[in-house]
C-alpha positions in Angstrom: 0.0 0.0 0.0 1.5 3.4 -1.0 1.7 6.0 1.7 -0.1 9.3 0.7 2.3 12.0 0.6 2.5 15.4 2.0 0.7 18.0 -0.1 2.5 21.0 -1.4 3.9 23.8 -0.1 0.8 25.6 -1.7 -1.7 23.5 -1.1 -1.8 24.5 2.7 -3.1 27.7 1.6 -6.9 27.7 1.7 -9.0 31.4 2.1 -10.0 30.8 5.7 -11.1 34.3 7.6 -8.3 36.0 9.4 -9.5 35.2 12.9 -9.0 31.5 12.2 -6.1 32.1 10.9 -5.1 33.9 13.7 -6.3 31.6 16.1 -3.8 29.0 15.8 -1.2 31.1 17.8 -3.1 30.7 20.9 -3.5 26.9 20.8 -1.5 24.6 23.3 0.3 23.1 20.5 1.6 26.4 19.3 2.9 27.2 22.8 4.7 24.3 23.0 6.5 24.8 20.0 7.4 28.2 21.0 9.3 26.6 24.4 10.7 23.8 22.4 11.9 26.4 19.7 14.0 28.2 22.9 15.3 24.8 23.6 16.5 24.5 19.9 18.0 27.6 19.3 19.8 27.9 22.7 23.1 25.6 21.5 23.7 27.0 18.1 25.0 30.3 19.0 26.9 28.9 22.4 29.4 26.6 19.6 29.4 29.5 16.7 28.6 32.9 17.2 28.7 33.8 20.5 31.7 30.9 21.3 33.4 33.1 18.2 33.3 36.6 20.2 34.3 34.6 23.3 37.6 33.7 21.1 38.4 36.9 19.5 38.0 38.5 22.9 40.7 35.5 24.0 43.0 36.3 21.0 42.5 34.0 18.6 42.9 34.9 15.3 40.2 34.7 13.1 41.2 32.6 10.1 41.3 29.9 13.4 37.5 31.0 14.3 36.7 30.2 10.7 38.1 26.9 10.5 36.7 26.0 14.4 33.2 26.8 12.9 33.5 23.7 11.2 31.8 22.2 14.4 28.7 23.3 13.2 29.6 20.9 10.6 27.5 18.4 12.6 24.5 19.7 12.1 24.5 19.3 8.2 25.3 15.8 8.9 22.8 14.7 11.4 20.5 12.4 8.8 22.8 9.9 9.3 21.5 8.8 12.3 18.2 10.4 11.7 16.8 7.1 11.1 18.1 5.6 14.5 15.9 8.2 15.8 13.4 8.0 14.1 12.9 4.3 14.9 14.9 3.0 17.6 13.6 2.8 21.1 15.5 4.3 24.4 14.7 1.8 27.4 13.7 3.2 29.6 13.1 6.6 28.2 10.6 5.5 25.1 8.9 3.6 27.8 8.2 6.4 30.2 7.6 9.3 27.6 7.2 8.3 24.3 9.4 7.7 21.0 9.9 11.4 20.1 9.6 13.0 23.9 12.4 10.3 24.9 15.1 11.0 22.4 14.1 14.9 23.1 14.7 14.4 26.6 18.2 12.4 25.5 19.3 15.2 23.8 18.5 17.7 25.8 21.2 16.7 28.5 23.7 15.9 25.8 23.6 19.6 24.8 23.1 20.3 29.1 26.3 18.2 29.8 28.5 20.0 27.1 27.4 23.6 27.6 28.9 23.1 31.6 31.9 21.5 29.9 32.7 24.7 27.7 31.9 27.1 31.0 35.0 24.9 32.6 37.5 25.3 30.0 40.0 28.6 28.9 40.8 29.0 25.0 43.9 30.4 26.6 45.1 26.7 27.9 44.6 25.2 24.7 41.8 24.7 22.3 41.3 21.7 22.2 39.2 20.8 25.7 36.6 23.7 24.3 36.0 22.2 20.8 35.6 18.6 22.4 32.7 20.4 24.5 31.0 22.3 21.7 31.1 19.3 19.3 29.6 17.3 22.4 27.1 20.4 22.2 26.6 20.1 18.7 26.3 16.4 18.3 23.1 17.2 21.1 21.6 19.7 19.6 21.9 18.0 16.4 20.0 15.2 17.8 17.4 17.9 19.5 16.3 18.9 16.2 16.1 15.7 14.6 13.3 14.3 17.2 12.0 18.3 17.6 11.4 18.5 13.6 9.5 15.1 13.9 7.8 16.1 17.0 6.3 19.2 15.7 5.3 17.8 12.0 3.3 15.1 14.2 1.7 17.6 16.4 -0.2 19.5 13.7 -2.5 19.1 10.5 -0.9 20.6 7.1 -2.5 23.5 7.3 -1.3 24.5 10.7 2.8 23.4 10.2 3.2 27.5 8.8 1.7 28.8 12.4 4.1 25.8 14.7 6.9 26.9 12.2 6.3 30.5 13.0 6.0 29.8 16.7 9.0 27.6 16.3 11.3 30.4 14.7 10.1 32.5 17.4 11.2 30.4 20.4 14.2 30.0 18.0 15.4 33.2 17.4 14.8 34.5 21.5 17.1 31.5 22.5 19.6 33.1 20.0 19.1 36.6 21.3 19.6 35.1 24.9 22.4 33.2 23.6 24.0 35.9 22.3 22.8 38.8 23.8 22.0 37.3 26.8 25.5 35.7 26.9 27.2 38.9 26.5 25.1 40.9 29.5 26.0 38.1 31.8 29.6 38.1 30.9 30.0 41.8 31.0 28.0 42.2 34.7 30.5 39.4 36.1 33.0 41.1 35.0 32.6 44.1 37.4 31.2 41.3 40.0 35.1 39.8 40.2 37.8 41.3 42.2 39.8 41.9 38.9 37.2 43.9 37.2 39.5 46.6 36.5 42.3 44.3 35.4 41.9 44.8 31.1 41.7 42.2 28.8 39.5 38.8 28.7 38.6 37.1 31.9 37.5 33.5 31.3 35.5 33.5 35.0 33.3 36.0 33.7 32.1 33.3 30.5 32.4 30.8 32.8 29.8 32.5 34.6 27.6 33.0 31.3 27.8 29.2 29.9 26.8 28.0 33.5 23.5 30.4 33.0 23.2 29.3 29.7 22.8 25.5 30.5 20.1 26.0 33.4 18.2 28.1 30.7 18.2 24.8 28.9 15.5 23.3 32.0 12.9 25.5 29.7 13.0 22.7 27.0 13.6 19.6 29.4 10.2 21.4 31.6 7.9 21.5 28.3 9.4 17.8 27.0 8.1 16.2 30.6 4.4 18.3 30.3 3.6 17.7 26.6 1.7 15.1 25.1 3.4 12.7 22.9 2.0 12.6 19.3 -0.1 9.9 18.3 2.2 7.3 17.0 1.5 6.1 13.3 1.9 2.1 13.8 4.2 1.0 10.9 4.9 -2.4 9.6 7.4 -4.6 12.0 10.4 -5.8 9.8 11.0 -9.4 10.0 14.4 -9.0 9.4 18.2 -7.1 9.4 17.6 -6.9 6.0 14.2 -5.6 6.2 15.0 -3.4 8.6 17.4 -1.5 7.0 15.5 -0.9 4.1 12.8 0.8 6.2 15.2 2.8 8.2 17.8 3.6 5.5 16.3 3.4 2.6 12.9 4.1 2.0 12.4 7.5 3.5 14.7 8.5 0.7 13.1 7.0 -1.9 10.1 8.1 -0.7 11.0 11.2 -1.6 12.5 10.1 -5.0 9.4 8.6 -5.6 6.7 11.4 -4.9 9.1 14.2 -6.6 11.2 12.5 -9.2 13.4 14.8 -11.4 12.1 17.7 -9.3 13.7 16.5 -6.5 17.0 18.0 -7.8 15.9 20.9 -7.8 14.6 20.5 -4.4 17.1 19.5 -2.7 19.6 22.4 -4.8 17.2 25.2 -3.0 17.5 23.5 0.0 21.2 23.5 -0.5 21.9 27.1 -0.5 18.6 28.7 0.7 20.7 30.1 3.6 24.2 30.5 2.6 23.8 34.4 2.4 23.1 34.2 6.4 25.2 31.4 7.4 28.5 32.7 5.8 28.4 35.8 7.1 27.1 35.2 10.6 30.5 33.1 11.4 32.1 36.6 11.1 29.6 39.2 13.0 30.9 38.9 16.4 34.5 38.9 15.6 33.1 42.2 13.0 31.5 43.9 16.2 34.8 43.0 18.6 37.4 44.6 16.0 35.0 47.5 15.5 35.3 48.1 18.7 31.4 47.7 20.2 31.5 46.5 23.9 30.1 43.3 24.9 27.0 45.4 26.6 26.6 47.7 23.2 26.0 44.1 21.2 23.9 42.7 23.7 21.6 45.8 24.1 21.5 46.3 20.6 20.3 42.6 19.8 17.9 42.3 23.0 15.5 45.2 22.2 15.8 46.1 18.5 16.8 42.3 17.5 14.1 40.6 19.6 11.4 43.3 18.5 12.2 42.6 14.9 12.8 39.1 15.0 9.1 38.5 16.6 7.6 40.9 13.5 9.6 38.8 11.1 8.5 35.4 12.4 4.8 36.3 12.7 4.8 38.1 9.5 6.6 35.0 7.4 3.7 32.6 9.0 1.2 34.6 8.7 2.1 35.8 4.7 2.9 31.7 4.0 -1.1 30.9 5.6 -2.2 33.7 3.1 -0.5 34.2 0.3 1.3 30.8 -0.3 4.9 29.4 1.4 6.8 30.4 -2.4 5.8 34.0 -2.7 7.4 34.3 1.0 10.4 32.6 0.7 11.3 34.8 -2.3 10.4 37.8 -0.1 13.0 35.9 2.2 15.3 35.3 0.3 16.1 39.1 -1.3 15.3 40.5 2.2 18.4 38.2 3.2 20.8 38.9 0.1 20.0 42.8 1.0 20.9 42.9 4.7 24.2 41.9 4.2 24.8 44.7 2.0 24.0 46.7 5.4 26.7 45.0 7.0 29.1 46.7 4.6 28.2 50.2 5.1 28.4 49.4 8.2 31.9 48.3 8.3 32.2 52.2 6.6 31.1 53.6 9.8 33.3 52.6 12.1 31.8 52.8 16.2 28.4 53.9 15.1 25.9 52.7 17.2 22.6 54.0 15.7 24.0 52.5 12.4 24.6 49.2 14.5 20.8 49.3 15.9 19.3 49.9 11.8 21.7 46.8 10.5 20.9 44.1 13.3 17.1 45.4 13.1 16.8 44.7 9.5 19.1 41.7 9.4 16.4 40.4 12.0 13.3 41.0 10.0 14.7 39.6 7.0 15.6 36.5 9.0 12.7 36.1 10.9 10.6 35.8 7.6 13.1 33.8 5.5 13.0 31.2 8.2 9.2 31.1 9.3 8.9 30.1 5.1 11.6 27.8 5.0 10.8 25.5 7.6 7.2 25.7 6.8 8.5 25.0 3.6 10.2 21.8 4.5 7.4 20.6 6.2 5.2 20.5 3.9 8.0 18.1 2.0 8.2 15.5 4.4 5.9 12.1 4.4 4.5 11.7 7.9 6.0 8.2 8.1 9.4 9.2 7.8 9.3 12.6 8.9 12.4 12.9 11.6 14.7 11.1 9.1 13.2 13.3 5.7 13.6 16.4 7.8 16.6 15.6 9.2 18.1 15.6 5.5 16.3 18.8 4.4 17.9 20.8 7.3 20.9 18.9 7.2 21.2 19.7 3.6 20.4 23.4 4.0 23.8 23.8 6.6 26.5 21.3 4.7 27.4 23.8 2.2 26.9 26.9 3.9 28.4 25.7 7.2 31.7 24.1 4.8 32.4 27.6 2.5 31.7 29.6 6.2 34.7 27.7 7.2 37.6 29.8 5.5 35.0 33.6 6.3 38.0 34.1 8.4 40.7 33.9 6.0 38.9 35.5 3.5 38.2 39.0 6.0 42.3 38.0 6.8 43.0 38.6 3.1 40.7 41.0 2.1 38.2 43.1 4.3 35.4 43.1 6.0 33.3 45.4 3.2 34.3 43.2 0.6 33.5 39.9 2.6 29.5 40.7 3.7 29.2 42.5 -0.2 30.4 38.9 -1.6 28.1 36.8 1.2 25.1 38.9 -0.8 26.0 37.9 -4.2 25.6 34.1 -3.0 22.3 34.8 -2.2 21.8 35.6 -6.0 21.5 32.3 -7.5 19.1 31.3 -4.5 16.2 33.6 -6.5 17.0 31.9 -9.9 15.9 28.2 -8.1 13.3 30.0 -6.1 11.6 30.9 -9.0 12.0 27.5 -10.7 10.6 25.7 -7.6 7.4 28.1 -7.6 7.0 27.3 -11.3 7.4 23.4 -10.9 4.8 23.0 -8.2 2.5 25.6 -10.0 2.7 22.5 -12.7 
């Protein structure tokens, strides 16, 4: 028997009146998402950006921060073991919560355990203590989205994903303001809590102080796990066999998609590939921009708490509530120019120098054009996946959507090194250029 597959992006769309459409934000399910969202955005910035400021602020150079961003690396390769949790049972945690709540659990105190490991180590003993931690952090978080991506495609009809992804990118994007604002306020107060305040330079007690707060903020997404309601579990067919097995597991929720998309599913899978890369490249670079500009630690994290947050939530709700009305393509265009176009910002503001009002109009619209971009994509990505294989399908999308991105962000650093900082975020727009060409062609093929 075939398994009927997801509808199209489009498809969700229906004219429904605004107050329904509205609705959706205040039901339980979209609530949860919103927690869980804080719980999957918290580790990202604690390995890359804000772990990146932390290391300029030590001294390392930045062709080194380039290369160590490479532990986000794990991220673009979590579908292969997407299947394992997709499927496979964790005694006694499937047992006492569920399939999806017990691996979200699991990971959750992966990423817990490495963000207390990364608060006890100094980039100044050696490096190589701290990257252990954040790829321990990684490889949790990782595993966090896979079972999170599943969880929240389960929890919802079709029409709804574009509201949970909104809510989602919401809780996202405030864990990433907390992680990196957040992260910097706390840093910068224990600073002149410690008997060497006055004493210049970087003082490692004063992160270690930070990453500590940072991994009981975690207890936010281990809380919501332990009082949400496990999905209805779709019973699928037992494999009588290895063999069997691994053709279920491995195999088929690719094919699946092979199947249901055929030769569009290059072209698929190419948007998917570089959707992002305008964002992802240059983020690896930000902090170590706002450090050698010379913006303190409290100027960032003020900056990004109240015009970033503001902006973000207007971004989020706007890119869910555009995708419910006018269709998940016509959006993630919108996203992805307003992405190309705030990197261009960047650059004038590397022009300015110390400017902080031009600091508060860059992070502002870089925000907004985030928040939409992403409340499209991942409602776009959803709408992708089959049901029956939706934490290992998903897993590859977003997998996909970081591999390249996360690889060519790699060698930022020796690129600002070699050239300059107006030159790198001008060239990090230009890759956002071909991303509108296979936008285009993606809104034309499902039209057909």
């Amino acid at each position: 028997m075939s398994v009927p597959s997801a509808p199209s992006a489009e498809s969700a769309t229906s004219a429904v009146p605004w107050r329904d459409t509205l609705k959706v934000y205040l039901e339980p399910a979209t609530w949860r998402m919103l927690a869980l969202g804080f719980s999957a955005g918290l580790p990202l910035l604690l390995v890359l950006g804000t772990l990146s400021f932390r290391l300029r602020e030590a001294g390392i150079d930045r062709t080194t921060i380039g290369y160590l961003s490479w532990v986000g690396l794990a991220y673009g390769f979590k579908w292969v073991w997407a299947p394992l949790v997709d499927r496979l049972p964790i005694p006694p945690l499937t047992t006492l919560l569920g399939r999806r709540r017990g691996w979200l659990l699991l990971a959750q105190l992966i990423v817990i355990t490495g963000i207390v490991g990364m608060a006890f180590t100094d980039p100044r003993a050696g490096l190589p203590p701290l990257i252990w931690c954040a790829l321990l952090v990684a490889f949790g978080s990782a595993t966090q989205d896979i079972a999170l991506d599943a969880f929240r495609i389960e929890s919802a009809e079709t029409r709804k994903q574009a509201a949970l992804a909104a809510a989602y990118q919401t809780g996202y994007r405030l864990a990433m303001i907390w992680a990196g604002a957040g992260v910097l306020w706390i840093a910068a107060w224990a600073e002149m809590s410690v008997a060497e305040a006055a004493t210049a330079g970087y003082q490692n007690g004063a992160w270690k102080t930070a990453y500590l707060v940072m991994a009981a903020s975690m207890a936010v997404g281990v809380i919501t796990v332990l009082l949400s309601p496990e999905p209805q579990r779709r019973e699928l067919p037992r494999p009588k066999n290895m063999a069997e097995w691994l053709q279920s597991v491995l195999i088929e929720p690719f094919a699946d998609f092979i199947r249901r998309y055929r030769w569009q599913a290059v072209l698929i899978l190419s948007l998917i590939a570089v959707y992002r890369i305008s964002d992802v490249v240059m983020g690896i670079m930000a902090n170590p921009f706002y450090v050698d500009m010379g913006f303190t630690k409290d100027e960032v994290a003020t900056v990004s708490k109240v015009y970033g947050v503001v902006m973000t939530l207007v971004g989020a709700f706007v890119g869910g509530v555009l995708s419910m009305r006018l269709g998940v393509m016509r959006v993630l265009m919108l996203g992805a120019v307003l992405s190309a176009a705030s990197n261009l910002l960047f650059a004038w503001l590397a022009s300015r120098g110390h400017d902080l009002s031009a600091l508060v109009l860059v992070v502002s619209a870089d925000n907004l054009a985030g928040g939409i971009a992403s409340a499209a994509f991942i409602a776009y990505l959803s709408s992708l996946t089959n049901v029956s294989y939706s934490a290992t399908q998903y897993a590859l999308f977003s997998s996909l959507m970081l591999l390249l991105p996360k690889f060519i962000a790699g060698y930022s650093g020796a690129f600002v090194d070699a050239f300059d900082y107006p030159t790198f975020f001008t060239a990090t727009a230009l890759l956002g250029v071909p991303v509108l060409l296979l936008v285009a062609l993606a809104a034309r093929s499902s039209r057909k």
